[in-house]
C-alpha positions as CSV (number, residue, x, y, z in Angstrom):
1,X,-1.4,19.4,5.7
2,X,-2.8,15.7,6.7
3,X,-0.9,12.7,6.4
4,X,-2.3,9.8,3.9
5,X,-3.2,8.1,7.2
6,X,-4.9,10.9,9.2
7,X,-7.3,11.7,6.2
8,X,-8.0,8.4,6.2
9,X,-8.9,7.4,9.0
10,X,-11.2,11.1,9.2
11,X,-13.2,8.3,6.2
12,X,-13.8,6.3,8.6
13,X,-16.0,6.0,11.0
14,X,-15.2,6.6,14.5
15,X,-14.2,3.7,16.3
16,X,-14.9,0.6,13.5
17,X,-12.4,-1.8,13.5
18,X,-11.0,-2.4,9.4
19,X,-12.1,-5.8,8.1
20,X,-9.0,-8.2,8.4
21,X,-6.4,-9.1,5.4
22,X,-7.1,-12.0,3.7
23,X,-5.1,-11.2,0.7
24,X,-1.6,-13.8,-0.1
25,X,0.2,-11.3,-2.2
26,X,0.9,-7.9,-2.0
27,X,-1.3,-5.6,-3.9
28,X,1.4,-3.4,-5.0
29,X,4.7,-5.5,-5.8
30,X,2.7,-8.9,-5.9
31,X,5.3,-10.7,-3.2
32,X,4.2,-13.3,-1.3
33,X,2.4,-12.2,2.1
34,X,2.1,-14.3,5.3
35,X,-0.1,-13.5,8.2
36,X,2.8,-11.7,9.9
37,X,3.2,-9.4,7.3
38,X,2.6,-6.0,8.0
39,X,-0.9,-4.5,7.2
40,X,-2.1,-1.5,6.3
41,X,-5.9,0.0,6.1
42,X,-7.2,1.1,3.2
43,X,-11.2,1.7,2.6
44,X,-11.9,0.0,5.7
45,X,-9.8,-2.9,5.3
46,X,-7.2,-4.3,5.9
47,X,-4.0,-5.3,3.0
48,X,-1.2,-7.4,3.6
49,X,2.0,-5.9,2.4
50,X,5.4,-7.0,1.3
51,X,7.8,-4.3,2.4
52,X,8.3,-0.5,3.8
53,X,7.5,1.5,0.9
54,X,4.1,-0.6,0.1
55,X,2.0,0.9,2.4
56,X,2.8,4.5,1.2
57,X,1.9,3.7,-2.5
58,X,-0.9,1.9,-1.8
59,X,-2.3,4.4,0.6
60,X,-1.3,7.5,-1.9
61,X,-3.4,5.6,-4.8
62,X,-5.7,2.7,-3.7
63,X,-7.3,2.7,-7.1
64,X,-4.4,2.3,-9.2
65,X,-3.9,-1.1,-6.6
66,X,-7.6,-2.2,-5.9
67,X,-10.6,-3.0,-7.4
68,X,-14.0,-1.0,-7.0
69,X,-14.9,-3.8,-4.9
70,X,-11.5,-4.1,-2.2
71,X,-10.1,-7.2,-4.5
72,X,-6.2,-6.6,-5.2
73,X,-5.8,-5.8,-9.1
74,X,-3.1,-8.6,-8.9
75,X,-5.3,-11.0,-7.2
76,X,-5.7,-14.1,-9.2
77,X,-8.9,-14.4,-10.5
C-alpha cells in the first residue's frame, strides 16, 4: 500500500520543484500561517499549515480543502 505522500509524488513529475506557499491561513483549520510554518505539497504546490495533523487531512482530501484552481476554500475572496 502507498502512503498519501509516495502516490503523490508518483503525480508528479520527476524532479519539479512544487510552486511555493503563499497562502496566510491554513487551508484546513484556517489558523494563521507564517513563513516558517510547515508546508506540505499538494498538486504541485506548496500549502502552509497550522499544526501536525493538517497535512494528513489535507493530503487525504485536497478537494474537500482547495479549489479546482489551488486557492484554499477558506481563502478570503
Amino acid at each position: 500500500m502507498l502512503t498519501p505522500f509516495l502516490a503523490l509524488s508518483l503525480l508528479a513529475a520527476p524532479g519539479a520543484k512544487p510552486a511555493p506557499a503563499t497562502n496566510t491561513a491554513c487551508p484546513v483549520l484556517g489558523g494563521k500561517v507564517t513563513e516558517k510554518s510547515k508546508t506540505v505539497a499538494v498538486r504541485g504546490r506548496e500549502y502552509r499549515i497550522c499544526c501536525a495533523g493538517c497535512d494528513a487531512k489535507l493530503l487525504k482530501d485536497p478537494d474537500k480543502f482547495l479549489e479546482k484552481d489551488g486557492t484554499p476554500r477558506n481563502a478570503k475572496k
